[in-house]
Backbone as a ProteinNet text record, in pm:
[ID]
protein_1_A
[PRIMARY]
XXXXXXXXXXXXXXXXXXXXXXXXXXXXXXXXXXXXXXXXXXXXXXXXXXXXXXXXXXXXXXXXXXXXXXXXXXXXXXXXXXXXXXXXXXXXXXXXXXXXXXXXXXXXXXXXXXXXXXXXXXXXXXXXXXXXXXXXXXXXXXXXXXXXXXXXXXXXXXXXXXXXXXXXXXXXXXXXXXXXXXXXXXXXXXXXXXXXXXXXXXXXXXXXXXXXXXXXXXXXXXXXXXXXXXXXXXXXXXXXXXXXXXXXXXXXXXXXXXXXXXXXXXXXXXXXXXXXXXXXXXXXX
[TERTIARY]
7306.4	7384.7	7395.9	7370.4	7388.1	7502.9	7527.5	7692.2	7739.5	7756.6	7777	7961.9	7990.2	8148.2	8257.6	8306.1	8396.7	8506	8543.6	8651.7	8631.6	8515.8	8451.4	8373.3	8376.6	8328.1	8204.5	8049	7951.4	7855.5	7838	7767.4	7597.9	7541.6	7385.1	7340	7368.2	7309.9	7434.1	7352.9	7477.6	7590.2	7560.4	7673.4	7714.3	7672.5	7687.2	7751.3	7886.9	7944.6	7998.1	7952.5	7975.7	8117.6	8182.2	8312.7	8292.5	8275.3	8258.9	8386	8423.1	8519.7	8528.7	8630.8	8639.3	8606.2	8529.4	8517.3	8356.5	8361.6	8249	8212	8142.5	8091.2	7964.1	7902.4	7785.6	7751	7822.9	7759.6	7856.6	7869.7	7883.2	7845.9	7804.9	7651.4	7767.9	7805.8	7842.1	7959.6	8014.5	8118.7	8061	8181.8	8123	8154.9	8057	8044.3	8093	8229.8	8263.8	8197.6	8124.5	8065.8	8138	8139.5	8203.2	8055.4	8114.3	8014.5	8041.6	8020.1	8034.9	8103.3	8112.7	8152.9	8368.1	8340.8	8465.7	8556.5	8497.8	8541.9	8488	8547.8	8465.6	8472.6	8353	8410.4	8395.7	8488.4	8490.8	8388.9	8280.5	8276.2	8238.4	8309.8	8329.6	8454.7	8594.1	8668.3	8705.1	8671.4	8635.4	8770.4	8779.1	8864	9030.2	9125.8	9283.9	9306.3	9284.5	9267.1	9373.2	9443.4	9544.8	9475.3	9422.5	9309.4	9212.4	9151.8	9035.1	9104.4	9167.1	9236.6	9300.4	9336.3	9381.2	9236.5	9139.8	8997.4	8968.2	8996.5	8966.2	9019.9	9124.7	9250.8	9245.3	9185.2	9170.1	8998.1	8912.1	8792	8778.1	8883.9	8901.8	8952.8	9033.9	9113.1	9177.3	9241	9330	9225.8	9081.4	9041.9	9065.3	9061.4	9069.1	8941.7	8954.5	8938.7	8929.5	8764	8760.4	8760.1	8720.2	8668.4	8689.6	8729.4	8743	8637.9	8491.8	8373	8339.4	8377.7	8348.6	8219.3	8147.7	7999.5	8024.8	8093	8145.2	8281.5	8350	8450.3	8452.8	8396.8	8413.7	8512	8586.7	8692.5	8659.7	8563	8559.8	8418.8	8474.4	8403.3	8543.1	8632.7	8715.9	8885.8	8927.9	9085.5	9131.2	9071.7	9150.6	9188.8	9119.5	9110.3	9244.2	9316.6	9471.6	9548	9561.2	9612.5	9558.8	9398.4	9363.9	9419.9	9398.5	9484.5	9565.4	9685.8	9837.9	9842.6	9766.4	9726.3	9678.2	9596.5	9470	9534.1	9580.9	9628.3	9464.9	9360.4	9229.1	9230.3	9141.8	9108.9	9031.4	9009	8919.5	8816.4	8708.2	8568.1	8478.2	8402.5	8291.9	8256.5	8246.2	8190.2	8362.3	8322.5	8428	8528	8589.6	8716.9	8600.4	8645.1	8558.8	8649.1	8747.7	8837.4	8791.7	8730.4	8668.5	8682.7	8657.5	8702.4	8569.1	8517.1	8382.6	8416.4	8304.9	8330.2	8195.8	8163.6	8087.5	8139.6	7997.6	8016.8	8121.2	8178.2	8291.4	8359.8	8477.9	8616.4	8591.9	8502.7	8474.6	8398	8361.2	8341	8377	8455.1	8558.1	8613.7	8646.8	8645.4	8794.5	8835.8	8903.2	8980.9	9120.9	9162.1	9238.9	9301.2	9377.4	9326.2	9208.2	9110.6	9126.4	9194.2	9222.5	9137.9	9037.3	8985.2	9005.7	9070.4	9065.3	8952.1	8891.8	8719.3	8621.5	8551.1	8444.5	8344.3	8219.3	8098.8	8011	7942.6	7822.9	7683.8	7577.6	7432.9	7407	7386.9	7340.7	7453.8	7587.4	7668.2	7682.4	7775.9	7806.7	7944.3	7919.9	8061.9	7992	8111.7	8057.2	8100.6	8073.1	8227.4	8187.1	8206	8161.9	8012.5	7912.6	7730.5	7741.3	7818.6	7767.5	7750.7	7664.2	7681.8	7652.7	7739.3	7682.7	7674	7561.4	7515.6	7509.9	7561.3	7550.6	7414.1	7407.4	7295.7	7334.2	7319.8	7322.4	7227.7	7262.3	7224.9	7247.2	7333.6	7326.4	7247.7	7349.1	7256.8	7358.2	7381.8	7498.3	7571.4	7616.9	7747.2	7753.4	7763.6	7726	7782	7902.9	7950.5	7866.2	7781.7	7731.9	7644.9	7683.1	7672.9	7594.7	7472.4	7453.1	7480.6	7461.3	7486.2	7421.5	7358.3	7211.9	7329.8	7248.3	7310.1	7167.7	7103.2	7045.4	6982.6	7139.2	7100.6	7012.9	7025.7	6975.8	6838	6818.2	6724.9	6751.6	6933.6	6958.5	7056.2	7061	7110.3	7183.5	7323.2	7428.3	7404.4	7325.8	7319.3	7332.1	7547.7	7567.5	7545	7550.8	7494.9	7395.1	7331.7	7238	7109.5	7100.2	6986.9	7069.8	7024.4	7128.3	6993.4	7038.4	6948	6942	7010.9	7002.1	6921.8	6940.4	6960.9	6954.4	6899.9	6856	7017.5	7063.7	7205.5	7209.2	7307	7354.9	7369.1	7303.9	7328.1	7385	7527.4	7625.3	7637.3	7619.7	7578.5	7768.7	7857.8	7818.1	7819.5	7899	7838.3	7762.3	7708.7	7534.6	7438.6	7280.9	7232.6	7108.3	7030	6862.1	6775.9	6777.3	6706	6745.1	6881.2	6925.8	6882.4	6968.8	6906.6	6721.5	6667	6496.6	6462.8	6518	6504.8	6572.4	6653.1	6736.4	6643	6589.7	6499.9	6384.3	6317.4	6221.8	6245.3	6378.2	6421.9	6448.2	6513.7	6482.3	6317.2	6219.7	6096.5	6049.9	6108.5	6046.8	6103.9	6206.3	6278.9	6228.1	6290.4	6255.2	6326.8	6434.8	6481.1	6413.5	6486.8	6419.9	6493.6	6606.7	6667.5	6783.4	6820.6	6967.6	6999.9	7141.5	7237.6	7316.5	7341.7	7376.1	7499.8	7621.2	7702.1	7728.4	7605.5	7610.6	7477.8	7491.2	7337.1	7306.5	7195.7	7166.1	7112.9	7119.4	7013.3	6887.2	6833.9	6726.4	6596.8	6505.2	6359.8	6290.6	6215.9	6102.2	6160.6	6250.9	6310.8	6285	6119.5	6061.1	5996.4	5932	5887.4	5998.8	6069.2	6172.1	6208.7	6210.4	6253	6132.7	6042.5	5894.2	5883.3	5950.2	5947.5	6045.3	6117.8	6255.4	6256.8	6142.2	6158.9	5997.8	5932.1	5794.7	5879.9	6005.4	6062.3	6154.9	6158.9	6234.9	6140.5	5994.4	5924.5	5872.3	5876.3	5808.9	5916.6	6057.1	6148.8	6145.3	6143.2	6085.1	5973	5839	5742.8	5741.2	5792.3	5904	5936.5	6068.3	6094.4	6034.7	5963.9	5828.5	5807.3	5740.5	5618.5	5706	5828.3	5935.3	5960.6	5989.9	6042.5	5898.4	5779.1	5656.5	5621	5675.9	5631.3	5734.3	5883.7	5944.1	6088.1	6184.5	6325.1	6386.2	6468.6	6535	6672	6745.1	6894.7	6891.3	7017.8	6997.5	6973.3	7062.2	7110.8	6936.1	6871.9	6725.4	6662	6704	6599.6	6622.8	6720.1	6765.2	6735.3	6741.4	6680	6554.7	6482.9	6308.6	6294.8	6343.3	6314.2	6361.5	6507.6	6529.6	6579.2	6442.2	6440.3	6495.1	6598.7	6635	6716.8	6766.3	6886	7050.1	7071.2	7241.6	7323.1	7354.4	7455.8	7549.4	7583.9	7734.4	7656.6	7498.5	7455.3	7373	7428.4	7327.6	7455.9	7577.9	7620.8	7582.3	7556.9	7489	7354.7	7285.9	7130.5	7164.3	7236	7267	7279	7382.9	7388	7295.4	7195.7	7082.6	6961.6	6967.5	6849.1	6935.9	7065.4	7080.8	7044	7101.8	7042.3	6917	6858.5	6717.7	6656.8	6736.6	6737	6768.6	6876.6	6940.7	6853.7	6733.2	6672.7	6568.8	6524.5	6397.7	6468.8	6555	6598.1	6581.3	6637.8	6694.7	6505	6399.4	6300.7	6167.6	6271.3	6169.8	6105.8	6164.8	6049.4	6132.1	6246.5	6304.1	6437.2	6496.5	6555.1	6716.4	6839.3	6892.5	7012.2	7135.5	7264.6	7306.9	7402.9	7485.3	7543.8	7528.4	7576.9	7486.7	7361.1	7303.3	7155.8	7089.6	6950.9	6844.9	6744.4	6688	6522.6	6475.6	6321.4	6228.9	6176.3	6017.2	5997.6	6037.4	6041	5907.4
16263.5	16167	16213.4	16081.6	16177.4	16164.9	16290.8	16298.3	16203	16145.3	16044.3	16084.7	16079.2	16055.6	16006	16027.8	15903.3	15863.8	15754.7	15709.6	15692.4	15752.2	15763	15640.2	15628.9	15463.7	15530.7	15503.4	15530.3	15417.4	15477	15282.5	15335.5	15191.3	15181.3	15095.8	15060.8	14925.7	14934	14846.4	14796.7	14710.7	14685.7	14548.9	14581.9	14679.1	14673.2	14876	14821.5	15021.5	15034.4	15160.8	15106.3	15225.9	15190.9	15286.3	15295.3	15422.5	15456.1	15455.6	15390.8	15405.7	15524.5	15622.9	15696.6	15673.6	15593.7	15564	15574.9	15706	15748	15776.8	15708.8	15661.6	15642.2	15714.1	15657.1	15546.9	15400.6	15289.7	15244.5	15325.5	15255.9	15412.4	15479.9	15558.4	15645.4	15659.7	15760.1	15616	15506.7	15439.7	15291	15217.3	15086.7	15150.6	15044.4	15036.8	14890.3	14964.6	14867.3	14806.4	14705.9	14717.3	14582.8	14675.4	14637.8	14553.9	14416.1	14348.9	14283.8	14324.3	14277.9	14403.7	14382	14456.4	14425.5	14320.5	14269	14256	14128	14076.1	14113.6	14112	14178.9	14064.5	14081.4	14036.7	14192.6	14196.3	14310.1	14258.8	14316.7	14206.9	14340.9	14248.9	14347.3	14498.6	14436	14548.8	14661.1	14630.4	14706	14708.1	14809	14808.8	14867.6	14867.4	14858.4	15007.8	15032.4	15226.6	15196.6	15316.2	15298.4	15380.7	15512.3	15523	15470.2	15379.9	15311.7	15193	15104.4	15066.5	15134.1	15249.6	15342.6	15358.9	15398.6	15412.9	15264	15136	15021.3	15012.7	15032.9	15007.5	15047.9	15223.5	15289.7	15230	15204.4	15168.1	15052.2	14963.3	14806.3	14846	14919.2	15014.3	14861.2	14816.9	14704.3	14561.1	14552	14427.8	14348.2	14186	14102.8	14091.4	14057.4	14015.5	13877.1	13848.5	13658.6	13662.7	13752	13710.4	13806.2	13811.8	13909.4	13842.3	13904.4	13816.2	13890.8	13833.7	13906.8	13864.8	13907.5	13894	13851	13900.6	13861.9	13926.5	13890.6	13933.9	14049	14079.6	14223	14343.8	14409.2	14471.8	14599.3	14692.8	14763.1	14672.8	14543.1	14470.4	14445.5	14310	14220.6	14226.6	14391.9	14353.6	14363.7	14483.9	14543	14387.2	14249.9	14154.2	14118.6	14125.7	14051.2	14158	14250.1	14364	14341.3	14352.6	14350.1	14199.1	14127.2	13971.7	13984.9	14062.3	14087.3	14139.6	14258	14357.1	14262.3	14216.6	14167.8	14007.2	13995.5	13794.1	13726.7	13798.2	13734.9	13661.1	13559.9	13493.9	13527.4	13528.3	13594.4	13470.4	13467.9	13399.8	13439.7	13321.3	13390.7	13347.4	13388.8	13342.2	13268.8	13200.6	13151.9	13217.8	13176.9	13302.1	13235.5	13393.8	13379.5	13443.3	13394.9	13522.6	13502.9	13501.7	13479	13626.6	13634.4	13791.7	13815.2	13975.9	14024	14173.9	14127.9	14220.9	14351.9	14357	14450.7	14621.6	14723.5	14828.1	14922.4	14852.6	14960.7	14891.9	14948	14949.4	14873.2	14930.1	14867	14732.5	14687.1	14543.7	14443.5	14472.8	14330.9	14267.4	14129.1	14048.9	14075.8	14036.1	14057.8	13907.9	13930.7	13795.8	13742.1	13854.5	13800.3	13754.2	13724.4	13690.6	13563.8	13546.1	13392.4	13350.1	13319.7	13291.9	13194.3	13180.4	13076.8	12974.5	13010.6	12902	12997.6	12913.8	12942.1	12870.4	12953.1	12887.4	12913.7	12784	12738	12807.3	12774.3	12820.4	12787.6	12885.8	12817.2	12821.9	12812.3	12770	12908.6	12912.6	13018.6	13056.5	13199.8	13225.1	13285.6	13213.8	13279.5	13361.4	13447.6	13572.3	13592.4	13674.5	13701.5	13786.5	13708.9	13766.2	13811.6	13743.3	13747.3	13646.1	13651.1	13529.6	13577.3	13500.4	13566.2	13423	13419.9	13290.3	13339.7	13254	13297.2	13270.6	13341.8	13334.7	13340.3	13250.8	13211	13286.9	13424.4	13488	13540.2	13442.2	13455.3	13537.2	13581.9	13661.9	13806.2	13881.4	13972.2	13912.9	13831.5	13729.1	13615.3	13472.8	13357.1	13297.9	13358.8	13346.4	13455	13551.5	13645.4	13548.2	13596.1	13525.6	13678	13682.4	13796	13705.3	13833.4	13730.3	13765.8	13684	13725	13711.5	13842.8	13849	13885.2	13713.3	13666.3	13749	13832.2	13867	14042	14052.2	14188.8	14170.6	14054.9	14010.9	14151.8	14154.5	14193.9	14147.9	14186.6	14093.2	14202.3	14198.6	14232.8	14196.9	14258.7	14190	14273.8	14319.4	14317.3	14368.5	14297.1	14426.3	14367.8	14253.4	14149.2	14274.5	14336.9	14479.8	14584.4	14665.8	14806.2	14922.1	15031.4	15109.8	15239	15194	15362.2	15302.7	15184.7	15130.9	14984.9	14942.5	14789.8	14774.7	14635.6	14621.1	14579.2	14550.5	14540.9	14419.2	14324.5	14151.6	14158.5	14170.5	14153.7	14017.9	13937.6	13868.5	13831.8	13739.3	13590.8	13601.3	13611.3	13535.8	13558.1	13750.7	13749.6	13716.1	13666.3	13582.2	13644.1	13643.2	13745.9	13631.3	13519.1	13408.5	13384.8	13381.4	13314.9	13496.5	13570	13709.9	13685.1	13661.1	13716	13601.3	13470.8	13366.6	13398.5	13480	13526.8	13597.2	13683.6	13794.2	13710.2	13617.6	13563.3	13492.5	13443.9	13371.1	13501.1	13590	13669.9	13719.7	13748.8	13797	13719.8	13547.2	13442.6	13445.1	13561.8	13553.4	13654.3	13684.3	13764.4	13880.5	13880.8	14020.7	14147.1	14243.8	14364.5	14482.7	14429	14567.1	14478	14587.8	14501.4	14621.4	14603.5	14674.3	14662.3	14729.3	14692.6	14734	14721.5	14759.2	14901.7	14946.7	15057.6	15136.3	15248.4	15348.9	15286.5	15381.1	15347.5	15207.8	15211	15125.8	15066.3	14944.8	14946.9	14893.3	14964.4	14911.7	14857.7	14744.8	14750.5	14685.6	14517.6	14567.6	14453.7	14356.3	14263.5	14393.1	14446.4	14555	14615.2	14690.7	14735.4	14593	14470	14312.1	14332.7	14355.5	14293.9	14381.6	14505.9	14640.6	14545.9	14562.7	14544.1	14411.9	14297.6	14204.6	14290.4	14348.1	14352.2	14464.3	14552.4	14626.1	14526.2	14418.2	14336.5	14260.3	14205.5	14221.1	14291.2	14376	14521.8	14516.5	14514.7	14528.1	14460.4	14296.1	14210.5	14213	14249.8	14229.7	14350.6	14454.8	14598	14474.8	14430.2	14367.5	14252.4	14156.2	14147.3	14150.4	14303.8	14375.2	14424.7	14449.9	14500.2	14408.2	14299.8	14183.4	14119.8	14166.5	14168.4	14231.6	14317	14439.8	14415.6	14349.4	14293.7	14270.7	14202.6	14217.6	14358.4	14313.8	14450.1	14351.4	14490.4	14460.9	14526.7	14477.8	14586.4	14683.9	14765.3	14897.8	14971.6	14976.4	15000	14921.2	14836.1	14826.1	14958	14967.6	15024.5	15220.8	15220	15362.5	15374.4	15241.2	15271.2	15219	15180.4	15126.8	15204.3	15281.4	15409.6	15540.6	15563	15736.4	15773.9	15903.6	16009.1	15962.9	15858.1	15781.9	15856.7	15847.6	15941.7	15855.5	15869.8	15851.8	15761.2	15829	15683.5	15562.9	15591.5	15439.9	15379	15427	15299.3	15187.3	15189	15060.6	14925.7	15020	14928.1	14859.6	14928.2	14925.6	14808.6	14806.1	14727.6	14607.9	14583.8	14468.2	14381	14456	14403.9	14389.9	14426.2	14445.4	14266.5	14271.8	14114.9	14035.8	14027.9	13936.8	13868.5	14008.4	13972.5	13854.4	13868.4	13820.3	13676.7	13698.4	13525.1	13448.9	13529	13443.7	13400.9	13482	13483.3	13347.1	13384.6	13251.9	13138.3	13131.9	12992.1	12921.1	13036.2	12978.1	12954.2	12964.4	12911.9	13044.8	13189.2	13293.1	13416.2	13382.8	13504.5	13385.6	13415.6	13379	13493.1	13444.9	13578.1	13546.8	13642	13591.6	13755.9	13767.4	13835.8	13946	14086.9	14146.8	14162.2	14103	14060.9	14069.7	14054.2	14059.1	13995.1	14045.9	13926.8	13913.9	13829.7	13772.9	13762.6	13754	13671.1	13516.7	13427.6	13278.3	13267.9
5815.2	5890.4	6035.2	6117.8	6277.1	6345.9	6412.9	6447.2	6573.6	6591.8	6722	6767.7	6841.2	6935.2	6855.6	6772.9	6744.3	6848.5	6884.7	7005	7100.9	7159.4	7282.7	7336.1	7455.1	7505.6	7581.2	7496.1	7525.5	7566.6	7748	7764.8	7700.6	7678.3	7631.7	7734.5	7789.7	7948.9	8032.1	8104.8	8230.6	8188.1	8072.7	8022.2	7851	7800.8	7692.6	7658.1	7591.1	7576.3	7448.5	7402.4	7219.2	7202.8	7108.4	7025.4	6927.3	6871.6	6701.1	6652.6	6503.9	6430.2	6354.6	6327.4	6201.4	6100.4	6035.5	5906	5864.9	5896.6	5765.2	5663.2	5605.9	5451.6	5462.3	5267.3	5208.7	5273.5	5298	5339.1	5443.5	5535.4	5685.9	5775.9	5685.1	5787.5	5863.5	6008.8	6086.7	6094.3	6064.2	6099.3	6164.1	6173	6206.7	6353.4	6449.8	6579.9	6627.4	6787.1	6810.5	6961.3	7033.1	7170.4	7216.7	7316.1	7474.4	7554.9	7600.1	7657.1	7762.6	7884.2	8042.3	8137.1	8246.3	8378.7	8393.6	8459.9	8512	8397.2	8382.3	8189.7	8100	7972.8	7826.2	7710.8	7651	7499.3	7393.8	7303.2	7205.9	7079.9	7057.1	6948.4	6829.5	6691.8	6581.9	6617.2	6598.6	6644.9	6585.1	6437	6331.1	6245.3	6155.1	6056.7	6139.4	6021.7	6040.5	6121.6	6210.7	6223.9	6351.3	6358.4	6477	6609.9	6564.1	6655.6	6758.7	6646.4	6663.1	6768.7	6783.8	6841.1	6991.9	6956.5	7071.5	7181.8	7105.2	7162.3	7212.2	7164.7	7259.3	7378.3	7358.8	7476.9	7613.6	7566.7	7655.9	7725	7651.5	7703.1	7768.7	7721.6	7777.7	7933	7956.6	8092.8	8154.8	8103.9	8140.4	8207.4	8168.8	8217.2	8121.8	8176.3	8091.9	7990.6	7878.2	7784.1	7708.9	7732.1	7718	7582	7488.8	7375.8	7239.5	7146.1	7048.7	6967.9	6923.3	6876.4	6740.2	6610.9	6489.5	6451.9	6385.9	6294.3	6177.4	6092.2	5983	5887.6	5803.5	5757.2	5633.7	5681.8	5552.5	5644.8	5557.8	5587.8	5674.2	5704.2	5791.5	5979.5	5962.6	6083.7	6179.5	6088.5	6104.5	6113.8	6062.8	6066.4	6197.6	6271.4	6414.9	6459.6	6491.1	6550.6	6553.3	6512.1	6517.1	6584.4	6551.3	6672.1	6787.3	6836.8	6934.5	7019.8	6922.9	7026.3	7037.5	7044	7022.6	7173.3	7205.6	7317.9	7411.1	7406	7497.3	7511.2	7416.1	7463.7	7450.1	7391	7399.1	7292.2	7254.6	7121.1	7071.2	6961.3	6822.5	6830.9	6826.3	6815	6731.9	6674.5	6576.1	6442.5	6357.7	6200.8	6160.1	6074.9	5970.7	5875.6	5862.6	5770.9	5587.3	5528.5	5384.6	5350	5229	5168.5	4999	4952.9	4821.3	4768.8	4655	4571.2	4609.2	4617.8	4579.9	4515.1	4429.7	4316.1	4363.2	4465.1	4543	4481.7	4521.4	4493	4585.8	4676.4	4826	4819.9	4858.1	4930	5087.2	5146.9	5245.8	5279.6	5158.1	5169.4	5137.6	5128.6	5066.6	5176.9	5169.5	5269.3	5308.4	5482.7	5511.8	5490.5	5358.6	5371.2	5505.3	5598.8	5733.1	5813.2	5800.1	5951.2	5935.5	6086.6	6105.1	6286.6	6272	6417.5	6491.3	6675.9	6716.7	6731.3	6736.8	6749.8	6670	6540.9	6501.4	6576.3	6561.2	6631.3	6532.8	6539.2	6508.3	6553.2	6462.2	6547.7	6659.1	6771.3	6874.5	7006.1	6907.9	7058.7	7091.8	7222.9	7297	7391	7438	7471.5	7635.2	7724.8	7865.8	7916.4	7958.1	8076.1	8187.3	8279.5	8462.6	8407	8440.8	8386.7	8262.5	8207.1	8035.4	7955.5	7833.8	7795.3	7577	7534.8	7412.8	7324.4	7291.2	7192.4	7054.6	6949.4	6810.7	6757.2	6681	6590.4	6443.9	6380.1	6223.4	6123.5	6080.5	5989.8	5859.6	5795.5	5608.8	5560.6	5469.4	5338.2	5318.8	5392.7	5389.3	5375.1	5458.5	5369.5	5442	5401.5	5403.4	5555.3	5580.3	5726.3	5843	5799	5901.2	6038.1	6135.8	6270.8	6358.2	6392.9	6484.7	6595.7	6776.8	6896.1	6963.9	7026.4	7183.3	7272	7395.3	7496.2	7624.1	7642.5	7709.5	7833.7	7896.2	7993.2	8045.3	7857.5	7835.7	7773.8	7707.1	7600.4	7454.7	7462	7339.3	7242.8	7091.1	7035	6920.9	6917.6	6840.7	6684.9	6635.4	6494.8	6356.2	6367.6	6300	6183.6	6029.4	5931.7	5868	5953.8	5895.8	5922	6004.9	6056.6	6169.8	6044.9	6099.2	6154.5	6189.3	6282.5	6152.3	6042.6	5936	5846.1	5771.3	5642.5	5614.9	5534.4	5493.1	5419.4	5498.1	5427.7	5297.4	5232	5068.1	5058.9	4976.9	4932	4813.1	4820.8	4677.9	4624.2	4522.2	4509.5	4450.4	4445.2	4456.5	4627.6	4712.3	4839.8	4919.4	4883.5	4937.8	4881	4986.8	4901	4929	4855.5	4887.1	4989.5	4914.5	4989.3	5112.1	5156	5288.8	5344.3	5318.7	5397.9	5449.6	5328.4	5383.9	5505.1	5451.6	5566.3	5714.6	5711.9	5805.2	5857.6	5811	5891.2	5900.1	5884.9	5918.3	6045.8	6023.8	6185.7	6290.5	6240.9	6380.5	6428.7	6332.6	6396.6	6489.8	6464.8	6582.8	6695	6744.7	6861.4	6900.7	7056.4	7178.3	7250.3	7152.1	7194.1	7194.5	7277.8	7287.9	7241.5	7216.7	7185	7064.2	6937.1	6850.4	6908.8	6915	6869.7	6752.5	6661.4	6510.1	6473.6	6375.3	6333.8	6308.4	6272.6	6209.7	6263	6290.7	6338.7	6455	6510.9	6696.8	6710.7	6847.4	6880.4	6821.1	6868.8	6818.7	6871.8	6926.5	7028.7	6949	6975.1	6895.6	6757.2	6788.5	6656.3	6585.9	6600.6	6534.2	6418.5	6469.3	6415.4	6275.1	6296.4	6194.3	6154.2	6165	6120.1	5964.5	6084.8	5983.4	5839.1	5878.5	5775.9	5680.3	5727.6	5638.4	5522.9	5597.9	5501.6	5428	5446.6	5352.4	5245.7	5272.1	5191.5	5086	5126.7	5064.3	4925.9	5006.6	4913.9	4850.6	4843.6	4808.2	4647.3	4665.7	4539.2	4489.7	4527	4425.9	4323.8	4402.2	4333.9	4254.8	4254.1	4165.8	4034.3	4075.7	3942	3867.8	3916.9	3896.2	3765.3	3806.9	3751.9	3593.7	3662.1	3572.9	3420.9	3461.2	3354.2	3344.7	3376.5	3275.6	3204.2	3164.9	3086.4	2939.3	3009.4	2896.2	2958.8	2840.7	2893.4	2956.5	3047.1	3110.7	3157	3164	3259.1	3378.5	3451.9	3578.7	3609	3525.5	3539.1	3496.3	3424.6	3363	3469.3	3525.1	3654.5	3773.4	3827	3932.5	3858.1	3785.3	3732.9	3713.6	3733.5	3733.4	3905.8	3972.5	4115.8	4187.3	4168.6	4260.7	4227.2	4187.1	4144.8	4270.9	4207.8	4292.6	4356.7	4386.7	4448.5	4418	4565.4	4577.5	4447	4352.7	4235.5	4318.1	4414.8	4483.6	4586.8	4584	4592.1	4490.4	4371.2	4284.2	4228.3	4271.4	4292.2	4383.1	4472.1	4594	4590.7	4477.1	4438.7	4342.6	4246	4107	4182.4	4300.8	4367.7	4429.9	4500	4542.8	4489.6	4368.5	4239.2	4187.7	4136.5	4061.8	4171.8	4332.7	4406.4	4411.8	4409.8	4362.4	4260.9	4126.3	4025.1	4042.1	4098.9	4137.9	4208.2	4317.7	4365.9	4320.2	4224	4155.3	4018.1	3988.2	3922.8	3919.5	4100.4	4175.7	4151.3	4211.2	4201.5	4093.2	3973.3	3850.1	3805.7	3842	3828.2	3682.3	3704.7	3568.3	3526.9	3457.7	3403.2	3286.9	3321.1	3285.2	3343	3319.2	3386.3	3366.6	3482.8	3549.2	3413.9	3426.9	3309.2	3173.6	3209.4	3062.2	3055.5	2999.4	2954.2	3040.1	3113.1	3226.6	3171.5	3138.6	3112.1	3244.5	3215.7	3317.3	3232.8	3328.9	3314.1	3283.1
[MASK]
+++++++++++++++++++++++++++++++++++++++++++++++++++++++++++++++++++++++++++++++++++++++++++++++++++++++++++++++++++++++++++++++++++++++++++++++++++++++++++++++++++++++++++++++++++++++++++++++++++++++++++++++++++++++++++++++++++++++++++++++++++++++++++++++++++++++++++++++++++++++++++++

């Protein structure tokens, strides 16, 4: 794991300065990342989880400018709570994906949806938020979770995206409201764009990042055609999948594996290819 600053307001451009959260974990890598976007004015976007710290570390990095925008990606609990504190401070409005408070029965603590997130303006694909030379347009990326929103910031040709593509790790599709299909379609819509750099929720930067796009969905097929091969050979369940697909795997992520192995399943379902339900015995259709 690489050791990065925690609290510390580390710029990456002229317009863009990131804050690490305390919260390191198996699956949020060295902590969620919070970035700072503009000069004069800012938007915060992703303020991260309930930390009094973490918060302390905005405050001080914000250094009393205004604040157009509090901009979440999506609602899972170490992205989305700081946001209501931070509007309290800042008098800014919360912008961004849709409130999702649905149960998930996911492998972390840290993903479970944040039920308090209440946003002043959700946005849609496409629309956008302006500040003094900034500009951040949403981007509609499902599949981590059905509200996930990454955001271009035009004037960098870079794009905030969240845990839809991270800089450590291919994210987790917990299935009911992550979805394998909307995820891979997701990454197919970003390879057709023009950014040059993500910056991601979690782990560094990222150059070159049609490239790691293009990896990430052929790794995506890559596990499919795994199980496949798997539920041709005969019936299987998850758990006997994920012990033949990830040998040697850290023990506190083959929850995370089980999750994205049924996704799998569900999509392969949806499209006429296995057949099988949640907890139970899965065929080749």
């Amino acid at each position: 794991m690489n050791t990065l600053p925690v609290g510390e307001a580390v710029p990456l451009s002229p317009l863009v300065t990131r804050i690490l959260a305390g919260n390191a974990s198996p699956y949020t890598h060295t902590g969620t990342q919070t970035h700072l976007v503009g000069k004069d004015t800012l938007a915060v976007i992703d303020p991260g989880p309930e930390d009094e710290a973490h918060l302390a570390a905005l405050l001080r990095a914000i250094a009393g400018r205004p604040v157009e925008a509090i901009v979440v990606t999506h609602t899972h609990r170490d992205h989305s709570p700081l946001a209501a504190r931070l509007r309290e401070a800042t008098r800014a409005p919360v912008i961004g994906c849709a409130p999702l408070t649905m149960d998930d029965d996911g492998p972390r603590a840290d993903a479970a949806f944040d039920t308090d997130y209440a946003p002043d303006r959700v946005l849609g694909d496409g629309e956008r938020i302006d500040g003094a030379g900034w500009t951040l347009q949403a981007v509609a990326t499902p599949g981590h979770t059905s509200n996930h929103l990454a955001f271009a910031l035009p004037e960098e040709a870079a794009l905030f995206s969240g845990d839809h593509v991270m800089g450590w790790s291919t994210s987790i599709v917990s299935p009911p409201d992550g979805d394998m299909g909307d995820y891979m379609a997701s990454l197919e819509k970003l390879i057709g764009r023009e950014e040059r750099v993500y910056y991601p929720g979690h782990g560094e930067a990222v150059d070159n990042p049609q490239r790691l796009v293009r990896g990430m969905l052929g790794h995506r097929k890559q596990r499919e055609g795994q199980i496949v091969r798997l539920l041709a050979r005969g019936p299987s369940d998850v758990r006997t999948m994920v012990d033949a697909m990830y040998v040697g795997l850290d023990q506190r992520l083959k929850g995370a594996a089980a999750r994205s192995v049924l996704a799998h399943l569900f999509d392969l379902r949806r499209r006429g290819l296995a057949t099988g339900e949640e907890g139970g015995t899965w065929h080749a259709a």
